[in-house]
Structures are given as structure tokens and as C-alpha cells.
Backbone as CSV, one residue per row, in Angstrom:
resi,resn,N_x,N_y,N_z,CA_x,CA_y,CA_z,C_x,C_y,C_z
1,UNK,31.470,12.758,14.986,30.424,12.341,15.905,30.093,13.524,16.823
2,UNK,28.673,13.305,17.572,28.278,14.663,18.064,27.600,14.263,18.973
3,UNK,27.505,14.919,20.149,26.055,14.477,21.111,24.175,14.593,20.386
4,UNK,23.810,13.878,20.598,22.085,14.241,20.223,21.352,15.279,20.754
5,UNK,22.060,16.015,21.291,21.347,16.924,22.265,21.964,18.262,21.111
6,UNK,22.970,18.086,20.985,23.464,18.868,19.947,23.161,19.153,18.278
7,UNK,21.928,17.810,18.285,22.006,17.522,16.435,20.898,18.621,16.086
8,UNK,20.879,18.535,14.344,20.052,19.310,14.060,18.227,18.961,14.198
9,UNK,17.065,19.824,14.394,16.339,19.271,14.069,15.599,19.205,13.033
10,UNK,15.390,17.927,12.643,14.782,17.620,11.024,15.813,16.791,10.548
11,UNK,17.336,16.560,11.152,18.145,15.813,10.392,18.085,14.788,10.898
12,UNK,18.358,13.495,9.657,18.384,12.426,10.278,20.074,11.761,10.531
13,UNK,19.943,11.489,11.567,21.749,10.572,11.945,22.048,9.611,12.392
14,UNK,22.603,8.719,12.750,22.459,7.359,12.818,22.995,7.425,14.655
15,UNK,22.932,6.374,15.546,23.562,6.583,17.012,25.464,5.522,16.102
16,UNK,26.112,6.338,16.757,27.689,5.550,17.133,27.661,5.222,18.093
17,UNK,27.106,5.296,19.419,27.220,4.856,20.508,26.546,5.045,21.915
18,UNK,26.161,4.806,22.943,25.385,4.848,23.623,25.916,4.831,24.967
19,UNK,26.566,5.865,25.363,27.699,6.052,27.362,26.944,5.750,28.016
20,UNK,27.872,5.286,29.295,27.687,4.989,30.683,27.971,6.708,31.262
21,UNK,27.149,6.553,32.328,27.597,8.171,33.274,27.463,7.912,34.287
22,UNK,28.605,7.717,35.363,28.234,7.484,37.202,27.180,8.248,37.688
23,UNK,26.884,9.771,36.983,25.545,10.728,37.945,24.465,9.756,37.392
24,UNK,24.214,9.234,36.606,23.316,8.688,35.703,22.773,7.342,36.076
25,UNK,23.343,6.054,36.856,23.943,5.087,36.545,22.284,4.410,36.122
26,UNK,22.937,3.702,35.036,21.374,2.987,34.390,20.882,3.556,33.317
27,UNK,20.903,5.054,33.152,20.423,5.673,31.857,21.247,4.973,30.453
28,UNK,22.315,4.573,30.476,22.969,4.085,29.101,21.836,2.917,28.756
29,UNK,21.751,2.165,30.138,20.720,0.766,29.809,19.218,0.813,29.545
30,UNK,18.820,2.113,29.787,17.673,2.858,29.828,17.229,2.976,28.375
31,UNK,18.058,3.619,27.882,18.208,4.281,26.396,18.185,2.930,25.505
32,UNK,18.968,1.998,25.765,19.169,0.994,24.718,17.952,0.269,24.681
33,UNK,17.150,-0.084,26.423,15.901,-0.685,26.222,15.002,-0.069,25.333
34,UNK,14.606,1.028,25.418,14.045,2.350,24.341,14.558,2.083,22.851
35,UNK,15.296,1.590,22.618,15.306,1.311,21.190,16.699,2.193,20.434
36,UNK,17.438,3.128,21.642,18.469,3.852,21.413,19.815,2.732,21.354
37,UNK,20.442,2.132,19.945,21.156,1.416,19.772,22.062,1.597,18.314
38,UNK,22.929,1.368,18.180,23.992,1.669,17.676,23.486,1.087,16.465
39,UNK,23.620,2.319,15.594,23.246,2.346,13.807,21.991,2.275,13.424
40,UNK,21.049,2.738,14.444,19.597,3.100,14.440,20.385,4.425,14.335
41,UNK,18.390,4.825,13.062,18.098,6.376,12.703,17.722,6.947,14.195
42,UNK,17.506,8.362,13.929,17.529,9.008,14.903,17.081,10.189,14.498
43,UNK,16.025,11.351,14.915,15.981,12.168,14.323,15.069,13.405,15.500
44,UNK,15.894,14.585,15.704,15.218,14.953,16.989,14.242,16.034,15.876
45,UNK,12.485,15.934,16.442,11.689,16.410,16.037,11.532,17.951,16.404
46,UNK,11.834,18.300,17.361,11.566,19.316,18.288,12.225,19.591,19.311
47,UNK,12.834,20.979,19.724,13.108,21.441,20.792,12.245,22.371,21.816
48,UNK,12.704,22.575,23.300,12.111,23.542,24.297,12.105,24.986,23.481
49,UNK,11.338,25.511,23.918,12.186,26.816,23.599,13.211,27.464,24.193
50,UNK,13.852,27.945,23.941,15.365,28.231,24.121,15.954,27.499,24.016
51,UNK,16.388,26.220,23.471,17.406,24.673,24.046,17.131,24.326,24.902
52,UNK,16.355,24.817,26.185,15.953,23.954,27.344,15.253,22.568,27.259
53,UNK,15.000,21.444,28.396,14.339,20.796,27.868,13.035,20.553,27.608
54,UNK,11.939,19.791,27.421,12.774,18.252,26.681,13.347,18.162,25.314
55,UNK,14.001,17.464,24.574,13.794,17.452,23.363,12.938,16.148,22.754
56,UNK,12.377,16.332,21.897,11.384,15.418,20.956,12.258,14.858,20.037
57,UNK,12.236,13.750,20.341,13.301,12.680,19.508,12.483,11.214,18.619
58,UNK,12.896,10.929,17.344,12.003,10.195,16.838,13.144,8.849,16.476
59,UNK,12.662,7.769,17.436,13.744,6.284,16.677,12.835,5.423,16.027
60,UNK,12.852,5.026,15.044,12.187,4.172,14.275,10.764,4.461,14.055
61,UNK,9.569,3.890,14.956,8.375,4.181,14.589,7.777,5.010,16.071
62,UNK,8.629,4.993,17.002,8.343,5.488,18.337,9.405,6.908,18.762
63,UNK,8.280,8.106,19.458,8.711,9.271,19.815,8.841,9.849,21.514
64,UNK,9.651,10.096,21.422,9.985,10.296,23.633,10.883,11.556,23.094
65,UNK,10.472,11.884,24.551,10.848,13.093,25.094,12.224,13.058,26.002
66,UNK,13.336,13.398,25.663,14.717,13.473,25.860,14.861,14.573,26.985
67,UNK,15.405,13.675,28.062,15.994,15.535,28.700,17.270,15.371,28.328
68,UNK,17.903,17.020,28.085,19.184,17.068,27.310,20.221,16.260,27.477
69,UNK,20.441,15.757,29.502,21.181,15.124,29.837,21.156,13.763,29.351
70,UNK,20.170,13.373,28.872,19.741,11.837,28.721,20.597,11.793,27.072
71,UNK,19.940,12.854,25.985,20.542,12.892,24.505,21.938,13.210,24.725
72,UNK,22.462,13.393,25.484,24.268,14.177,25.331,24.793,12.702,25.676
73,UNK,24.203,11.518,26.115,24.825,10.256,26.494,24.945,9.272,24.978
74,UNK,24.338,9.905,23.994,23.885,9.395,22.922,24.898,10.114,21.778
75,UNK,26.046,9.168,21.118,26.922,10.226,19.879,26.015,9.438,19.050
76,UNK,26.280,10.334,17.871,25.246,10.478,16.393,26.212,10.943,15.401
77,UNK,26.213,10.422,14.066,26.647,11.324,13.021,25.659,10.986,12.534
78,UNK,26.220,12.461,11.299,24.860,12.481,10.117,24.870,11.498,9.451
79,UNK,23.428,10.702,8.704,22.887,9.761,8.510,23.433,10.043,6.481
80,UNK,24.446,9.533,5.492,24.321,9.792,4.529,23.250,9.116,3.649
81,UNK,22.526,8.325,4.295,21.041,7.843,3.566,19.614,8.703,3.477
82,UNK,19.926,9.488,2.262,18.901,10.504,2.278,17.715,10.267,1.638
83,UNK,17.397,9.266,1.168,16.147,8.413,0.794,14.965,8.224,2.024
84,UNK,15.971,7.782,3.283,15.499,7.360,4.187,14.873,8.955,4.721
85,UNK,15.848,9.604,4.758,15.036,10.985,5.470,13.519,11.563,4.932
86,UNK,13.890,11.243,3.409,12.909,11.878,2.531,11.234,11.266,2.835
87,UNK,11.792,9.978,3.064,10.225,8.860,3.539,9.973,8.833,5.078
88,UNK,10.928,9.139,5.662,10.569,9.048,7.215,11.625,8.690,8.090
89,UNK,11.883,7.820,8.726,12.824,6.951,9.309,11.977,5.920,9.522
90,UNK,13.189,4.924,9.015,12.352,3.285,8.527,12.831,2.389,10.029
């Protein structure tokens, strides 16, 4: 498992889980309203340049703009359903 802030872009990975952070408080609940929920695809479209932010993140049929701190609250592994990558994220 990996933070989202960390994943590749173009790959698709599924969320494992979705943290709480005291600097944060509310962003875990933030994310899940957004559609960020455990064993949803996930697939970050785009980065800042340099790694800065935002990052461009794609869940299901809807795309937002991540600041890094927000994706590092988010673990991900890689998605072994590569059908799904090939068509989009379903």
C-alpha cells in the first residue's frame, strides 16, 4: 500500500483506506463524501510541475483537484484489473 500522492500517473489502483489527521480534522469525511472510498478505482491524471500541487485525480466518472496533503490521507495499491484501465475507470 502507498499514499496517492505518491502513485503513478496513468496507473490505475484501488483506495485500502481513507485516514483521519488531527491538522486536518474532517478531510477523511471530506474525501469519502467525494466518492474517495475503499475499493474504488482511482487514477491520478496529472501532476503540478515539479510534484507541487494540485494533483488531478480521476474516481469513477468525476475529476478534482487533490492538494498533496489531502492524497497522502488516501492508501492505494495497484489495481490488478487491467481491462478496467484499458477502458477507463468504470
Amino acid at each position: 500500500m502507498q499514499p496517492l500522492h505518491t502513485a503513478q500517473v496513468g496507473q490505475l489502483y484501488r483506495i485500502a483506506e481513507v485516514q483521519a489527521n488531527a491538522l486536518m480534522p474532517g478531510c477523511d469525511r471530506q474525501l469519502n463524501e467525494l466518492g474517495f472510498l475503499v475499493g474504488e478505482q482511482v487514477m491520478v491524471l496529472r501532476r503540478a510541475m515539479l510534484g507541487a500541487d494540485p494533483l488531478v485525480v480521476r474516481i469513477g466518472m468525476s475529476t478534482f483537484a487533490l492538494r498533496a496533503a489531502e492524497a497522502a490521507l488516501v492508501g492505494v495499491y495497484l489495481d490488478s484489473d487491467t481491462t478496467s484501465a484499458a477502458d477507463g475507470i468504470a
